[in-house]
ChimeraX commands (.cxc) that place a marker at each C-alpha (Angstrom):
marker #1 position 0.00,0.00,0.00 radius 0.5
marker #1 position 1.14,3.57,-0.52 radius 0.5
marker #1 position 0.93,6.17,1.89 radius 0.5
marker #1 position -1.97,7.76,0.43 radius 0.5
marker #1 position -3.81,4.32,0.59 radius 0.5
marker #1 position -2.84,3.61,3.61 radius 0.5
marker #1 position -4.35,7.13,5.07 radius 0.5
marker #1 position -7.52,6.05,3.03 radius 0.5
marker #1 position -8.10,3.18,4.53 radius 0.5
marker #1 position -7.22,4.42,8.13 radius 0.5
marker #1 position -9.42,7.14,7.74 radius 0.5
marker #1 position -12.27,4.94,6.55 radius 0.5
marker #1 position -11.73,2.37,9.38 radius 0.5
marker #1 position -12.08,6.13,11.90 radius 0.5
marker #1 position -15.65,6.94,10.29 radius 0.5
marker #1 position -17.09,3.65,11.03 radius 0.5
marker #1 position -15.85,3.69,14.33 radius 0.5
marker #1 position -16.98,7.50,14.64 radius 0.5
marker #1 position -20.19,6.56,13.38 radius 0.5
marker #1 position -20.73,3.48,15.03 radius 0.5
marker #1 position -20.26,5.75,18.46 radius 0.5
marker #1 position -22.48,8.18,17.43 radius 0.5
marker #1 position -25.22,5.47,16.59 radius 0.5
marker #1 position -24.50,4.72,20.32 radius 0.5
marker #1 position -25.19,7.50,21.32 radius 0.5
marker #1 position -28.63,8.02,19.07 radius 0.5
marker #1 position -30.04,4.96,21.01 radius 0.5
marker #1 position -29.87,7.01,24.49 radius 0.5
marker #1 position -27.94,5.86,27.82 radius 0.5
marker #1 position -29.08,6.14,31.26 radius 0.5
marker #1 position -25.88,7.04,32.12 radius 0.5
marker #1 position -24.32,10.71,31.90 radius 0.5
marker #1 position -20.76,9.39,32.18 radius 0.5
marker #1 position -21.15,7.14,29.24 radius 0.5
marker #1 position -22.65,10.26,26.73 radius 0.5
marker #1 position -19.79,12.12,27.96 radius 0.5
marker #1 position -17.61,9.64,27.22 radius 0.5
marker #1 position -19.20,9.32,23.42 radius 0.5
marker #1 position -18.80,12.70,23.13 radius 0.5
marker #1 position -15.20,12.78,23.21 radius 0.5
marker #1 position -14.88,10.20,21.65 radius 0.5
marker #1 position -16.56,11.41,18.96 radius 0.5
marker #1 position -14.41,14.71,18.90 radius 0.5
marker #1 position -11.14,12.74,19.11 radius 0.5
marker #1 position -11.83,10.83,16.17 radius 0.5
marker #1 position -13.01,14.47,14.59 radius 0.5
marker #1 position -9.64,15.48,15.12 radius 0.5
marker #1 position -7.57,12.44,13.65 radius 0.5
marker #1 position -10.00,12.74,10.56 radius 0.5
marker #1 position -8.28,16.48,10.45 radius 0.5
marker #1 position -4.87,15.49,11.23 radius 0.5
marker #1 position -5.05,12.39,8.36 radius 0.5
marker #1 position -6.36,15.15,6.08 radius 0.5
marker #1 position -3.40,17.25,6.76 radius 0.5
marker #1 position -1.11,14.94,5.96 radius 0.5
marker #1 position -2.39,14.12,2.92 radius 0.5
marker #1 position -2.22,17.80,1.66 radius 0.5
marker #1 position 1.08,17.97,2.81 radius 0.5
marker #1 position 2.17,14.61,0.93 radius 0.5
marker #1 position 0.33,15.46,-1.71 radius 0.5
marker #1 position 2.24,18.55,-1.74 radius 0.5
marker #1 position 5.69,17.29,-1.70 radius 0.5
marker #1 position 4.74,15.04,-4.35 radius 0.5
marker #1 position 3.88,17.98,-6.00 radius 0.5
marker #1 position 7.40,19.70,-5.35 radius 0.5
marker #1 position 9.16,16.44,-5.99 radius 0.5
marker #1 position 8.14,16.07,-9.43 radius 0.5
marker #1 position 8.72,19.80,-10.53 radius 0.5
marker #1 position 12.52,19.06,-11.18 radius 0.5
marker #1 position 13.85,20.26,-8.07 radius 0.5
marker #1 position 17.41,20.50,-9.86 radius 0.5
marker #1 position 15.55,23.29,-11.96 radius 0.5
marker #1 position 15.45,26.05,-8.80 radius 0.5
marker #1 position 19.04,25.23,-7.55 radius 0.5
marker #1 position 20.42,25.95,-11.29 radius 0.5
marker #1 position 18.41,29.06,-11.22 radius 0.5
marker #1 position 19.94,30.44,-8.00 radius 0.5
marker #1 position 23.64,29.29,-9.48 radius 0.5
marker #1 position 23.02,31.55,-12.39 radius 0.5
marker #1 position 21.76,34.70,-10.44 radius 0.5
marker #1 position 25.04,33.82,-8.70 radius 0.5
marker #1 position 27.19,34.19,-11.45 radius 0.5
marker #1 position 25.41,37.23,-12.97 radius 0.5
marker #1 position 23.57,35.13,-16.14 radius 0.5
marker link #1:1,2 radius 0.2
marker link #1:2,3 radius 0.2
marker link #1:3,4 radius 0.2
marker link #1:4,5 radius 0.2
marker link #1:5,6 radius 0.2
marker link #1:6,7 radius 0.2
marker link #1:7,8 radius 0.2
marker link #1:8,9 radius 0.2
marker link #1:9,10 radius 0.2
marker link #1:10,11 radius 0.2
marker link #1:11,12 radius 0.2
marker link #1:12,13 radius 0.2
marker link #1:13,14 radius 0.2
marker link #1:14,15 radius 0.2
marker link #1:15,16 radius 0.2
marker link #1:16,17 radius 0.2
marker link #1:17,18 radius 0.2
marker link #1:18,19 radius 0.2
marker link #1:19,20 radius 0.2
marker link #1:20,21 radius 0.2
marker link #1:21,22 radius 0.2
marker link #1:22,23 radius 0.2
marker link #1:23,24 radius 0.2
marker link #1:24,25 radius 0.2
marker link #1:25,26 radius 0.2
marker link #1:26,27 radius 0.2
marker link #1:27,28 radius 0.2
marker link #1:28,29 radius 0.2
marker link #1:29,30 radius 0.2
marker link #1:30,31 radius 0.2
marker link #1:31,32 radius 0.2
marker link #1:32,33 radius 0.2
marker link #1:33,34 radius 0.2
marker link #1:34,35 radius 0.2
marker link #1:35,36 radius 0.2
marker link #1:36,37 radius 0.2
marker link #1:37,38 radius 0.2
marker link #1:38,39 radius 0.2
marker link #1:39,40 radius 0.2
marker link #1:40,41 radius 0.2
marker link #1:41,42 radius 0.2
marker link #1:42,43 radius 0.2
marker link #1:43,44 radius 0.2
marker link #1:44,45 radius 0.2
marker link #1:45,46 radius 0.2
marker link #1:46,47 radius 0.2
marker link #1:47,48 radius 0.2
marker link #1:48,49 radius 0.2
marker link #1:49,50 radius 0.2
marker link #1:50,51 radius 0.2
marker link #1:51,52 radius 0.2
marker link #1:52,53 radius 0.2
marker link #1:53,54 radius 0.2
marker link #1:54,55 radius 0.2
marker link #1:55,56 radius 0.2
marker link #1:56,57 radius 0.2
marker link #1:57,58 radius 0.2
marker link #1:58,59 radius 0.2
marker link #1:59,60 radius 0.2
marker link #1:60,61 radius 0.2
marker link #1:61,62 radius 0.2
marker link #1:62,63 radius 0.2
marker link #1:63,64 radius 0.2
marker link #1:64,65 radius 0.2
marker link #1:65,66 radius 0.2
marker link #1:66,67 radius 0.2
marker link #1:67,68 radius 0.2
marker link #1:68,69 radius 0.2
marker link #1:69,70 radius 0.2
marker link #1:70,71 radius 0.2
marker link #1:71,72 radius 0.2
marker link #1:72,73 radius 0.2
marker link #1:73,74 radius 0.2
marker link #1:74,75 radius 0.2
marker link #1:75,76 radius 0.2
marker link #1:76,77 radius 0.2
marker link #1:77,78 radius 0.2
marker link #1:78,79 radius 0.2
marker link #1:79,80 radius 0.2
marker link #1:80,81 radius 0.2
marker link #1:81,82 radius 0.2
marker link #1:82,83 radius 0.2
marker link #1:83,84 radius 0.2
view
């Protein structure tokens, strides 16, 4: 698996979870502890959802970089450099 794949796929396996909690939480509880406890769990998975988005923009973007011939800016600078 690639790393993009590999964020897929962990990010699918967090919505089912999410959702499964949430479903949880639809059906009531007697408890207040326990919503409380769904609750953050909900927001915790919320926020690894936004982190494994991150890093995909950021991969995505040194991909990006990566394939823009990153020889191209270094001869650039020599040149300025030299005074051509």
């Amino acid at each position: 698996m690639t790393e993009n794949e590999t964020l897929l796929h962990l990010s699918g396996l967090i919505k089912e979870r999410r959702n499964e909690v949430v479903e949880g939480m639809a059906r009531g509880t007697d408890k207040f502890e326990a919503y409380q406890h769904a609750c953050g769990q909900a927001r915790g998975y919320d926020l690894v959802q936004m982190l494994i988005a991150d890093m995909m923009a950021n991969h995505k973007q040194y991909e990006e970089d990566f394939q823009s011939s990153p020889t191209d800016s270094v001869v650039k600078i020599d040149s300025k450099k030299r005074g051509k």
